[in-house]
C-alpha positions in Angstrom: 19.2 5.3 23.2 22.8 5.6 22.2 23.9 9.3 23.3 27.4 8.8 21.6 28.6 10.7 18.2 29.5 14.4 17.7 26.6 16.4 15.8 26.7 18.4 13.1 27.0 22.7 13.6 23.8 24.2 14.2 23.3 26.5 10.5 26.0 23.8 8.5 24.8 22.3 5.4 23.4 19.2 5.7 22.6 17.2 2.8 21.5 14.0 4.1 19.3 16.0 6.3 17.6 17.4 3.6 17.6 14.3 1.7 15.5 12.6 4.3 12.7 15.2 4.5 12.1 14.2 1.3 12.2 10.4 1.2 8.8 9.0 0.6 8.3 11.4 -2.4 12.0 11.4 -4.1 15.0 8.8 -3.9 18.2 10.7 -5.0 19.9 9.1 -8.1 23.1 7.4 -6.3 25.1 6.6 -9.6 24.9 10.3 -9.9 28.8 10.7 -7.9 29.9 7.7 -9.9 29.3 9.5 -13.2 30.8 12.5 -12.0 34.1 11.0 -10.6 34.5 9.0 -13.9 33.9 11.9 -16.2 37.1 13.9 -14.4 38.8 10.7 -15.1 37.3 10.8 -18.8 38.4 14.3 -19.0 41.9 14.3 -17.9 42.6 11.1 -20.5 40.8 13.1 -22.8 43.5 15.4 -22.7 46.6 13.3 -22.7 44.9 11.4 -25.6 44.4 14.0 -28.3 48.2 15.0 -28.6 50.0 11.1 -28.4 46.8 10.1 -31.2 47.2 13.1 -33.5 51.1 13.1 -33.5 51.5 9.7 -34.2 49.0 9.5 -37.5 50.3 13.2 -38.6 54.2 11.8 -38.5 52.7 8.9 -40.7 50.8 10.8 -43.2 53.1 13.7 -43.0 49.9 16.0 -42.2 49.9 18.7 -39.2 52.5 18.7 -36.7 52.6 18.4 -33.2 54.4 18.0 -30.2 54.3 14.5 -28.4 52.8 14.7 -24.6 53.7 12.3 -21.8 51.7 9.8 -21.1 48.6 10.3 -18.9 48.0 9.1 -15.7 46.1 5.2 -15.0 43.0 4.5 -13.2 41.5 1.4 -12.6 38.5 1.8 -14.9 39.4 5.0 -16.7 41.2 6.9 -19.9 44.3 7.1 -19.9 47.2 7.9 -22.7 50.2 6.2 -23.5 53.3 7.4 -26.1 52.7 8.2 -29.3 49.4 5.9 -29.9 45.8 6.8 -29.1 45.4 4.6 -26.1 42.3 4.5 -24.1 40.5 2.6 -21.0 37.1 2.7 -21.0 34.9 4.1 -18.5 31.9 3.0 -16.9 30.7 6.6 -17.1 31.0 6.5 -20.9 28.3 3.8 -20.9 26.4 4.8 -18.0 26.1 8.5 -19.0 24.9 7.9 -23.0 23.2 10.8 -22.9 26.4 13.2 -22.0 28.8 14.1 -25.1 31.9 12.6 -25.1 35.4 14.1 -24.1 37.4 11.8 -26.1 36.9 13.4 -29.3 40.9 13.8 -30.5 41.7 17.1 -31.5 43.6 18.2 -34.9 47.0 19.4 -34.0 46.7 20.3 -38.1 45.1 19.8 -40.9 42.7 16.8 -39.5 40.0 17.4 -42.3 42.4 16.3 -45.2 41.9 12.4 -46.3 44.3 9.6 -45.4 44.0 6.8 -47.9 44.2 3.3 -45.4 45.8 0.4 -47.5 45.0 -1.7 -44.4 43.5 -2.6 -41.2 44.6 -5.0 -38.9 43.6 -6.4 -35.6 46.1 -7.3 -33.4 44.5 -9.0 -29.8 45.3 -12.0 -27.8 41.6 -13.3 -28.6 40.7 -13.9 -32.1 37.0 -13.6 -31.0 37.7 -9.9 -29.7 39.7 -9.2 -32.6 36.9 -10.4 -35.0 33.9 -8.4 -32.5 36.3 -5.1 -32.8 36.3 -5.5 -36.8 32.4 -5.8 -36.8 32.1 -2.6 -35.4 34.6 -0.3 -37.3 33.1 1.5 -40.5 37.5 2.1 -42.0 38.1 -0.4 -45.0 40.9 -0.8 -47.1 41.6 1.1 -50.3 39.3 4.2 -48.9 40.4 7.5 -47.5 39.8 8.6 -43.8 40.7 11.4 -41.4 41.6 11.3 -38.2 38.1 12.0 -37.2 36.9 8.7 -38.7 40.0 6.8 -37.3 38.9 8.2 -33.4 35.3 7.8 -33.9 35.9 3.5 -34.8 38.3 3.5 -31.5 35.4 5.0 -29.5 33.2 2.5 -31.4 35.7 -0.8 -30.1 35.2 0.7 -26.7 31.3 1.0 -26.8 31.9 -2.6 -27.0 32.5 -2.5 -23.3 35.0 -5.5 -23.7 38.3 -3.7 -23.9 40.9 -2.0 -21.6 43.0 -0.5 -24.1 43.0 0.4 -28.2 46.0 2.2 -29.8 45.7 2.9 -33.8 49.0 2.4 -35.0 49.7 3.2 -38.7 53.1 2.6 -41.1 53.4 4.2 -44.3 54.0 2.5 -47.4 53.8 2.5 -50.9 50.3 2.0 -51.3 49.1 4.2 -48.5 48.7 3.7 -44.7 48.7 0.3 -42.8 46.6 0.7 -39.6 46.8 -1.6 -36.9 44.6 -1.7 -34.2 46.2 -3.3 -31.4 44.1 -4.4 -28.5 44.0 -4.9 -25.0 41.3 -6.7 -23.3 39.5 -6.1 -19.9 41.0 -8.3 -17.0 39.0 -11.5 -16.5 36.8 -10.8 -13.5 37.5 -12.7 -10.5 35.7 -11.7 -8.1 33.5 -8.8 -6.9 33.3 -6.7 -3.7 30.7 -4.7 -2.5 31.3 -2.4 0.8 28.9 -0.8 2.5 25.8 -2.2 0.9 24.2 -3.4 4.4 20.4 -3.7 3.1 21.0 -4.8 -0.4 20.0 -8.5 -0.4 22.3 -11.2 -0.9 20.1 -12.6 -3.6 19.8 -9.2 -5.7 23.8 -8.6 -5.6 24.2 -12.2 -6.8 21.7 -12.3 -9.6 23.5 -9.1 -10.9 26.6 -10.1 -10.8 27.5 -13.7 -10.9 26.9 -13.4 -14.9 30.1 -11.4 -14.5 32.2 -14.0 -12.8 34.8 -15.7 -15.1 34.5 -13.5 -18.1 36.1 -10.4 -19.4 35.2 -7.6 -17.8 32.0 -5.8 -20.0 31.7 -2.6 -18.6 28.5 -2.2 -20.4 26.9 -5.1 -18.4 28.6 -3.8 -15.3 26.6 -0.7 -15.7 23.5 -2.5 -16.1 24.0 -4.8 -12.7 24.6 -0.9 -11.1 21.6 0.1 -12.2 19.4 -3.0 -11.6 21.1 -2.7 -7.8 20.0 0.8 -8.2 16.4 0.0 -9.2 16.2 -2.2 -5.6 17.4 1.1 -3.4 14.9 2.9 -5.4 11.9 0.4 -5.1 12.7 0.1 -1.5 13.0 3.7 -0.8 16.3 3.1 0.6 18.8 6.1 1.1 22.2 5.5 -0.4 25.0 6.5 -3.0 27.6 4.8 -4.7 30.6 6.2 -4.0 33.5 4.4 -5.6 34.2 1.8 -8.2 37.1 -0.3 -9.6 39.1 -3.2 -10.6 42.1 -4.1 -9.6 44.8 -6.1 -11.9 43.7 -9.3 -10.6 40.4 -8.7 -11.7 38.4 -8.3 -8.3 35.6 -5.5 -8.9 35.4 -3.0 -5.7 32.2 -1.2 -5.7 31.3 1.1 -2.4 27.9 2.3 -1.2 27.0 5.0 1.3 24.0 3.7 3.3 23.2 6.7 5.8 22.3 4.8 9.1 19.7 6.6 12.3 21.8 7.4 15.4 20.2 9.2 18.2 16.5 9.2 18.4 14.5 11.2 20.9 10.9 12.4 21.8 9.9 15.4 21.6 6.1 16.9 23.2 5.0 19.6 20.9 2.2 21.8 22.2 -0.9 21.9 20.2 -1.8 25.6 21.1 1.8 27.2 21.3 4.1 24.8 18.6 6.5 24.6 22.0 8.3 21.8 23.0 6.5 20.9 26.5 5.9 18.4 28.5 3.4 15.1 27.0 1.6 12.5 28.6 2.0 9.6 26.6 4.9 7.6 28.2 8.0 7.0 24.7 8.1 3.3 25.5 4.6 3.4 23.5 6.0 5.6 21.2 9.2 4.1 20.4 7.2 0.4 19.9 5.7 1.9 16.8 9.1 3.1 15.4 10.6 -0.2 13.8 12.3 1.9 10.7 13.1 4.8 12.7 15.8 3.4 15.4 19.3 3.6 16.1 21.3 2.0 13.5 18.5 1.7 11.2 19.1 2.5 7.2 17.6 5.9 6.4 14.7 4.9 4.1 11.1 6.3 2.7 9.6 3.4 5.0 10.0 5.7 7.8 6.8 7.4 6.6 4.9 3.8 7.3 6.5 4.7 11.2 5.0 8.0 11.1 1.2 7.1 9.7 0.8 4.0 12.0 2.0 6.1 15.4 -0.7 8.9 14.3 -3.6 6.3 13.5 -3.1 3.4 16.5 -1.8 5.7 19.5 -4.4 8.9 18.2 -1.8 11.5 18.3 -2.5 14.7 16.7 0.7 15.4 14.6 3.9 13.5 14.4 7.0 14.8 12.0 10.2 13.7 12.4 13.9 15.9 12.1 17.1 14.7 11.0 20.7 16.7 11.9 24.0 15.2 10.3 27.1 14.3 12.7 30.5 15.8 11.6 32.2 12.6 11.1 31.1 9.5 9.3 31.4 5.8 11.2 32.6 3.1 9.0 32.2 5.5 5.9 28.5 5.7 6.7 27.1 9.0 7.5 25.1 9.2 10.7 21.8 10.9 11.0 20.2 11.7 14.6 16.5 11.7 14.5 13.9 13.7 17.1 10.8 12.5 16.7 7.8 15.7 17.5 4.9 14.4 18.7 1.5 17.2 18.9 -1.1 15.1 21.6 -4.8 15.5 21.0 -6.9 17.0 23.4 -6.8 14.6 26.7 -10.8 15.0 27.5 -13.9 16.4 26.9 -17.4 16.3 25.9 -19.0 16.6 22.6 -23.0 16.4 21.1 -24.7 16.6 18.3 -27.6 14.7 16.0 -28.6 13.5 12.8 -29.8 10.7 10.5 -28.9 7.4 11.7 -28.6 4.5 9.1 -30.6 2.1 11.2 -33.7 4.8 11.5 -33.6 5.7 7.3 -34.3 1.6 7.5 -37.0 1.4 9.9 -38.5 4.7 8.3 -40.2 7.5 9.9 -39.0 9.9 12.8 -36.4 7.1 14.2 -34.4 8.2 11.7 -33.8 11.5 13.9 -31.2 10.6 16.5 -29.4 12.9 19.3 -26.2 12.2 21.3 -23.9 13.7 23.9 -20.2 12.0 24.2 -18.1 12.2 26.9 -14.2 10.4 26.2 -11.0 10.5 27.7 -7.7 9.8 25.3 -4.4 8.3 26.2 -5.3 6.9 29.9 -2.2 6.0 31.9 -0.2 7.5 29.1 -0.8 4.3 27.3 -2.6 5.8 24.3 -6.0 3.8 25.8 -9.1 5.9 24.9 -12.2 5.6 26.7 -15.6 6.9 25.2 -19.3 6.8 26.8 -22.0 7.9 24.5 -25.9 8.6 24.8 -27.9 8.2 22.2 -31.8 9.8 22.2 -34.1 8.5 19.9 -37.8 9.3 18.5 -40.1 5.9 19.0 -41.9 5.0 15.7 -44.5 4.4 17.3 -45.0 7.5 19.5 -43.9 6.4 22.6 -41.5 6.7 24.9 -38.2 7.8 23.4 -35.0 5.4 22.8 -32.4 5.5 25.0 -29.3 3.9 24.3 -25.9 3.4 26.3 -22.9 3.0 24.9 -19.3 2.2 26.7 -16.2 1.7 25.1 -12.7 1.1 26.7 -9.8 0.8 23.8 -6.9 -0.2 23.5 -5.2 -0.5 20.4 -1.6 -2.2 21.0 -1.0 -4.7 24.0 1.9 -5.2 23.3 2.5 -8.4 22.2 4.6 -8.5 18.4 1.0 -9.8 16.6 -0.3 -6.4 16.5 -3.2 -7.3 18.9 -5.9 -4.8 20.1 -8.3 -5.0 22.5 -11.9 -3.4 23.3 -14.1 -4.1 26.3 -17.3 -2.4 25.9 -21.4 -2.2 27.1 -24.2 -1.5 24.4 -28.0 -1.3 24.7 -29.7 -0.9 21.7 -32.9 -0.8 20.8 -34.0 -2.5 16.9 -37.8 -2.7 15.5 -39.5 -6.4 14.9 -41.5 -5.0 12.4 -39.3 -7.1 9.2 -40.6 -10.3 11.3 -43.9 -9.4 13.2 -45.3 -6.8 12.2 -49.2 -7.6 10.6 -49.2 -8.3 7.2 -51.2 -5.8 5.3 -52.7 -5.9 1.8 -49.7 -4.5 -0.8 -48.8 -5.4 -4.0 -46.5 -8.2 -2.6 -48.8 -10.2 -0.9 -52.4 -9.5 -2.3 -52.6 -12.4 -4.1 -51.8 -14.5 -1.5 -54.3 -16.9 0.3 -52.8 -18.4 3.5 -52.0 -15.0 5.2 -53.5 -15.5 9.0 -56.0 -13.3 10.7 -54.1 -11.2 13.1 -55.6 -10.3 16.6 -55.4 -6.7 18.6 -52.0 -6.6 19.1 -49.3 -4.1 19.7 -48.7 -1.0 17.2 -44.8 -2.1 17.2 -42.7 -4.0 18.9 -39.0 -3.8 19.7 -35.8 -5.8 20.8 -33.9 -4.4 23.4 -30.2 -5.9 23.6 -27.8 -5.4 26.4 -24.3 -6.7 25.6 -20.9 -7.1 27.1 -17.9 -8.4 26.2 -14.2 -8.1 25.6 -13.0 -8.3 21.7 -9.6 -9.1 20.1 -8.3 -8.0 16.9 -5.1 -8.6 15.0 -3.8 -8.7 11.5 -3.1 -12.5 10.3 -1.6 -12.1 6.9 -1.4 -9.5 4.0 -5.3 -8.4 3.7 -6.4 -10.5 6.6 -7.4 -9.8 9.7 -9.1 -11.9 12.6 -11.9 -11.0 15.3 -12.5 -13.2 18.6 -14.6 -12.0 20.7 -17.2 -13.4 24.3 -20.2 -11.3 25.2 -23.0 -11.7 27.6 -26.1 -10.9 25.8 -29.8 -10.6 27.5 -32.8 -9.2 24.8 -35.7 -8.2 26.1 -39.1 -7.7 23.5 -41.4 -4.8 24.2 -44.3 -2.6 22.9 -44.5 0.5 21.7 -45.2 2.4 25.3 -42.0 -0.1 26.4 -44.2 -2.7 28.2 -42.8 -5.9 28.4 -44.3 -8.0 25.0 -44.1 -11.7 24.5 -46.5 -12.5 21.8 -46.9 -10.9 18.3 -50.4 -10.1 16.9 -50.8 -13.7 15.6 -50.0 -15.2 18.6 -46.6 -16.1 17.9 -43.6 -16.2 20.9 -41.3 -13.3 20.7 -38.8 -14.8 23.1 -37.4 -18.6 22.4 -37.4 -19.1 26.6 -41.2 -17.8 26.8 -39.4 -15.2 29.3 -39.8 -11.8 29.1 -35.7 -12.1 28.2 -33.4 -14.4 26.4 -29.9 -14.6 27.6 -27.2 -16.0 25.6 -22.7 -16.3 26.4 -21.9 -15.9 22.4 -18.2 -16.8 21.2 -17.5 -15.2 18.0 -14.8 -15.8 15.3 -14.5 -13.3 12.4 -12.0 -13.5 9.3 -11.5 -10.2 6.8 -10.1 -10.1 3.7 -10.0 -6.6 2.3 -8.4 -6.9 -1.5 -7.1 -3.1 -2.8 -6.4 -2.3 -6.1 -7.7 -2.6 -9.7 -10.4 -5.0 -8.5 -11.4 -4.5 -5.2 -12.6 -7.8 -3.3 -14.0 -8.6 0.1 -14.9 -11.9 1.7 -15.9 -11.9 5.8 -16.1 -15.5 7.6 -18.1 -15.5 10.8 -18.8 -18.0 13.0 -20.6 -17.7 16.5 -21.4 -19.7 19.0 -23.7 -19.4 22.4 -22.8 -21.4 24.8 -24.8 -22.2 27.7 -23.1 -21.6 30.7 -26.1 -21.9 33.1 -29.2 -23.8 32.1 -31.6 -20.9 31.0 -29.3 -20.0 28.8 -29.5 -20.8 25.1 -27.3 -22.8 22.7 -27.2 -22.0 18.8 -24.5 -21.9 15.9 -24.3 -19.0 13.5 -22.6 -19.3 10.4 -22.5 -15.8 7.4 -20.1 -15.7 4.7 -20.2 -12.7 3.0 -18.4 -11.9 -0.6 -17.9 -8.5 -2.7 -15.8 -7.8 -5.5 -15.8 -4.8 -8.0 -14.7 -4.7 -11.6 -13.7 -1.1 -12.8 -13.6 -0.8 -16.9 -14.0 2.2 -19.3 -15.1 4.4 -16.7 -17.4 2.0 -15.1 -17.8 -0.5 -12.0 -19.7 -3.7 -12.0 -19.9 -5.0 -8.3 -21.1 -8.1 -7.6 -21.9 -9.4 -4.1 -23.5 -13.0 -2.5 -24.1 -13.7 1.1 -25.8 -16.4 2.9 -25.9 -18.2 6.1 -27.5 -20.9 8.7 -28.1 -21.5 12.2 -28.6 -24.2 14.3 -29.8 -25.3 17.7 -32.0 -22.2 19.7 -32.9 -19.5 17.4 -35.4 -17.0 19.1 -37.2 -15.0 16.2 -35.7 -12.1 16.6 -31.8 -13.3 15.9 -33.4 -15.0 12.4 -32.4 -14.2 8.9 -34.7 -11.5 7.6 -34.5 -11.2 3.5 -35.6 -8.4 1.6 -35.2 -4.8 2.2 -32.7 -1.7 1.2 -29.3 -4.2 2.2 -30.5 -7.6 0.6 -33.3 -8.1 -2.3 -34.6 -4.6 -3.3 -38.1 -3.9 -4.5 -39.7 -5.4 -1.2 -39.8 -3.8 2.2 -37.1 -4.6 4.9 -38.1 -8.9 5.6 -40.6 -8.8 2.8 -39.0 -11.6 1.0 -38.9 -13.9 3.8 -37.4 -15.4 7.7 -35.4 -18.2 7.7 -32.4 -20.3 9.5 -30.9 -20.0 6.5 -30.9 -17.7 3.6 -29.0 -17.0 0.3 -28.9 -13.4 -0.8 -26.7 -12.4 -4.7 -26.8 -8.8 -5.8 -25.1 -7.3 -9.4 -25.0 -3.4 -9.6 -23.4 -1.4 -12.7 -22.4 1.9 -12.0 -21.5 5.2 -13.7 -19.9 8.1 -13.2 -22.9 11.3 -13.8 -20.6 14.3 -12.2 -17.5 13.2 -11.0 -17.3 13.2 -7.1 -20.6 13.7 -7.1 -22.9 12.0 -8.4 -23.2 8.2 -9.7 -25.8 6.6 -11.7 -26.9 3.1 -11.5 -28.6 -0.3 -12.4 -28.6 -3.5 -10.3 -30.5 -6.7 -10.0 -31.1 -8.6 -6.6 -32.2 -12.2 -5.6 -32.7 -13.8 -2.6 -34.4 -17.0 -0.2 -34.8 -18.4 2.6 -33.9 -21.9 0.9 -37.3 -23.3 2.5 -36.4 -22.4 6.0 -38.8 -20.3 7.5 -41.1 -22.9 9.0 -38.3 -23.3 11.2 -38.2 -20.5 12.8 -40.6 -20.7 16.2 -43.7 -19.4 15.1 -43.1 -19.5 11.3 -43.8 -15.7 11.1 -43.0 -15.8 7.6 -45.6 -17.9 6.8 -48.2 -16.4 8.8 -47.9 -13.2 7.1 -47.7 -15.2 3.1 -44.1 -14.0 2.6 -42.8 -16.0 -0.5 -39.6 -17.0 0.4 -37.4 -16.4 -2.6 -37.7 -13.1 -5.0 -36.0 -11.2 -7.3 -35.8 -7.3 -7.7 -34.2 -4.7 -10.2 -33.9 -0.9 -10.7 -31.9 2.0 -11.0 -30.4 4.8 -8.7 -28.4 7.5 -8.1 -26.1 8.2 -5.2 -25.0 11.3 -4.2 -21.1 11.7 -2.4 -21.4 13.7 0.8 -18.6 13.5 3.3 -20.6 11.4 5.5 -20.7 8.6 2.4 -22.9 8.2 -0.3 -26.5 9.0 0.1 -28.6 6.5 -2.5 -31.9 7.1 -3.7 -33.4 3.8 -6.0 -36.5 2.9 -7.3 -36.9 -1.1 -7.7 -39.4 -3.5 -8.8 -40.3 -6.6 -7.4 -41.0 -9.7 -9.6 -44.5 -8.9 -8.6 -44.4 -5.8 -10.2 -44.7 -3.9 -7.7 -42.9 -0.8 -7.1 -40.8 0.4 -4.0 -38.2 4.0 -3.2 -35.5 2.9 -1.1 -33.5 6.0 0.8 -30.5 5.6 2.8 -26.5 5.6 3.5 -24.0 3.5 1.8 -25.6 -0.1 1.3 -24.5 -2.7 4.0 -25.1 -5.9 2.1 
């Protein structure tokens, strides 16, 4: 990092300093020094204006009396005052700054009240079309008396016009009254323009603003209006900057100057989470300063600094990150220079954590699996790489009052390689245990299925049976576009199917394979490929693309292809939210029961139990909910309407469990609900009906359909 430049004395004031703590939530007004330097300029021709103005009318009219003053000083775009005439230049404060009252209001060096009767008024310019806009704006006619009020207010109305340099009321006595002349002096013809210092201002912006200038009289009133559009962009970019100087030389070439305070220095600094002492940190600043794109040497001080700051806390898993800001003495290249140190609180390297609860899977499979107990063990920032590592056992109750479930859970994370796409990267082992009872479980008289006649007689069989997966693998994920992200991902998967006392189970009670290899396990190498779009805003949206495929690397492996699309996208009027949400997918080639579409249940067609509509290679699943607001933040009412099949798929499936226990296939449901806002998510309670008629309480966390 550059070590050069001179800082500022510890205690000075330091303005941009202050001004950067606060980008993100204010952008200082930069025209603000403009106005200011023009109104001194306003007010000294101001001055030199009201004594050359009211001498020369009074000597005319033979009202007041006066002394002549010299005249005033010239500017590039000012006032200034010139003999005995009221001569002006006119200011791109006086346009810019409507809202301030004017200086150039001449004052009465007599008796300015008493009326001058004007014989005529005259127009004297080098362009008849300037002399003829000038007329359209002054109120004075002929044969009608004025004071000298009147007479200054139609000279500040010419230079509202924005169009002239100069105006200097001239007036003659005769016999018939006053003759007033106007003469006029136009702005130069703009030639050119030149802005300094404007380093992140856009090309494009700069000459959409001001090439309607180029080759016409200078309009200080669309002048103003380019500033402030230029303006608008530092604003809308949260960009730091001030314009400092304007003018136009007699040539016509336009100088504007901006102050764009640049980032010199920037360090690290460990901050510790217990004392708030600088001290020594783990995490090495190459993975620090990766993450700092807007906060760098020679970067523009801007609110997108704050984008730095949230993406270092949320991908490395630091604690606390602020940045400080301390100005140098001297400017470079009429920049000022800001030197940053970046404080950086690190969580807790290790430790150990447990605790229990509901789990989402258990409120779906009902009864006391919904109890779960875990002790985690994780380490944060190995190598000083901000890599976390996390183990995790999980202790549930059996449904079916066996042994309990066990399940293992290893994570390794890493959530920057390092290439420039943003990648991350998790390698990870999971066993997990999930109940068959959606496919095989015996079908027993309900409202659903009563009336049906081809349900088969079911043997002594188990009370439940289970899947057990083991996976591994290594997954990728990286951002593709604005709202898109991308998953690939290889695991080695083996399932094993068990009983309730965990003995090894390969036939359901209709005599139906559990396993598609007739092993007591199925092992599968499974590529996947996932695209997310996540839509924010008025109408939120979401549409996940996944594809899988198992490969068989060896021969007792299986092959399939697995293709879900899912889609969501909520409509929020007059207080209330209509979602509506499809999925649907198909597989092809091996397909052992268990990995089958199941259709009906809490997450896809409500009013039947979890698989109760049907088991398929393919399935098709729509859903329309209408919510409203009952107590803001905490509770929500609602109606919704599902439907769903198994598009005549589920003698497909080995076995055909679907039709062995007179599932329909397709259904319908609808109901209302009420979900209740805890910090853990929504809890929802709903009561639906089937198209049977048949009633059914669902229970559970926010619904993954």
């Amino acid at each position: 990092m550059d070590t050069s430049g001179e800082r500022a004395r510890q205690g000075a004031p330091n303005e941009w300093a202050q001004r950067a703590r606060s980008l993100g939530n204010t952008v200082r007004d930069g025209v603000r020094p403009l106005r200011a330097q023009l109104a001194r300029i306003r007010e000294r021709a101001s001055a030199a204006a009201r004594g050359p103005a009211v001498a020369s009318l009074t000597a005319a009219t033979g009202v007041g009396s006066g002394p002549a003053s010299s005249p005033g000083s010239s500017r590039p775009i000012g006032l200034i005052g010139a003999g005995m005439a009221f001569v002006a230049r006119p200011s791109i404060a006086q346009i810019a700054d409507a809202g301030s009252s004017s200086d150039g209001n001449p004052a009465s060096a007599g008796d300015d009240s008493r009326p001058i009767l004007i014989s005529s008024v005259e127009f004297d310019a080098e362009d008849p079309d300037l002399a003829q806009l000038a007329r359209s704006v002054v109120t004075i006619r002929p044969n009608f008396s004025y004071t000298v009020a009147d007479i200054s207010a139609d000279v500040r109305r010419i230079f509202s016009t924005g169009l002239f340099e100069a105006v200097a009321p001239e007036s003659v006595d005769t016999r018939d009254g006053v003759s007033l002349k106007f003469k006029l002096v136009a702005n130069p013809v703009v030639r050119a323009v030149v802005l300094r210092g404007a380093s992140q201002l856009p090309v494009t912006v700069i000459q959409s603003v001001i090439k309607p200038q180029i080759g016409k009289v200078l309009n200080t009133n669309a002048m103003v209006a380019a500033v402030h559009e230029m303006q608008e962009w530092y604003n809308d970019k949260k960009v730091a900057h001030e314009f400092v100087n304007v003018g136009i030389s007699a040539d016509g070439i336009i100088e504007l100057q901006v102050q764009e305070p640049r980032i010199g220095n920037v360090e690290v600094r460990f901050i510790d989470r217990k004392t708030r002492e600088p001290c020594e940190g783990q995490t090495k600043p190459a993975y620090i300063f990766r993450h700092l794109k807007n906060i760098r040497p020679g970067a523009t001080l801007s609110g997108r600094m704050s984008e730095d700051i949230t993406d270092l806390t949320n991908t490395s898993g630091l604690e606390n990150v602020n940045v400080q800001f301390s100005q140098r003495l001297h400017a470079v290249d009429g920049s000022p220079i800001m030197d940053a140190i970046v404080n950086v609180t690190e969580k807790q390297k290790a430790g150990f954590s447990g605790g229990g609860g509901i789990s989402a899977k258990g409120l779906q499979e009902g009864g006391m699996s919904a109890l779960v107990a875990n002790a985690d063990y994780y380490r944060r920032n190995l190598f000083g790489k901000c890599q976390n590592l996390t183990a995790r056992v999980e202790l549930s109750p059996s449904p079916g009052g066996g042994k309990p479930d066990v399940d293992v859970k290893l994570s390794h994370t890493d959530p920057w390689i390092g290439d420039s796409h943003r990648t991350s990267r998790r390698v990870f082992l999971d066993s997990d245990s999930t109940s068959l009872e959606p496919i095989h479980a015996k079908a027993e008289p309900t409202d659903d299925n009563q009336d049906v006649d081809d349900v088969a007689a079911a043997g002594d069989g188990p009370k439940a049976l289970y899947v057990r997966k083991v996976i591994s693998g290594v997954e990728y994920r990286r951002p593709l576009a604005a709202s898109w992200t991308g998953t690939l991902s290889a695991t080695y998967q083996r399932a094993y199917t068990h009983d309730d006392l965990k003995q090894t189970c390969l036939h359901d009670a209709y005599n139906s394979p559990l396993t598609f290899s007739g092993l007591p396990h199925d092992t599968t190498f499974n590529v996947l490929s996932r695209f997310v779009y996540e839509g924010r805003g008025k109408d939120e949206a979401l549409l996940v693309l996944t594809a899988e495929q198992a490969v068989p690397v060896t021969a007792d492996m299986l092959w399939f292809n697995r293709v879900v699309v899912r889609a969501r996208r909520k409509f929020h009027a007059m207080g209330a939210t209509l979602e509506v949400a499809a999925k649907g997918g198909n597989i092809i080639g091996d397909l052992p029961p268990y990995e089958a579409f199941q259709i009906g249940g809490a997450n896809s067609v409500r009013g039947y139990p979890e698989g109760g509509v049907g088991t398929g290679r393919k399935f098709i699943v729509g859903s329309a909910e209408l919510s409203v607001p009952l107590a803001p933040d905490q509770f929500d009412g609602y109606v919704f309407f599902d439907i769903g099949s198994d598009l005549k798929s589920g003698s497909q499936v080995l076995g055909d469990p679907a039709q062995a226990r007179g599932k329909p296939g397709q259904g319908y449901g609808y109901g209302a609900g009420i979900a209740m806002h805890t910090p853990v998510g929504p809890i929802r309670f709903e009561y639906a009906v089937s198209e049977k008629g048949a009633g059914r309480m669902h229970c559970g966390l926010a619904r993954s359909f």
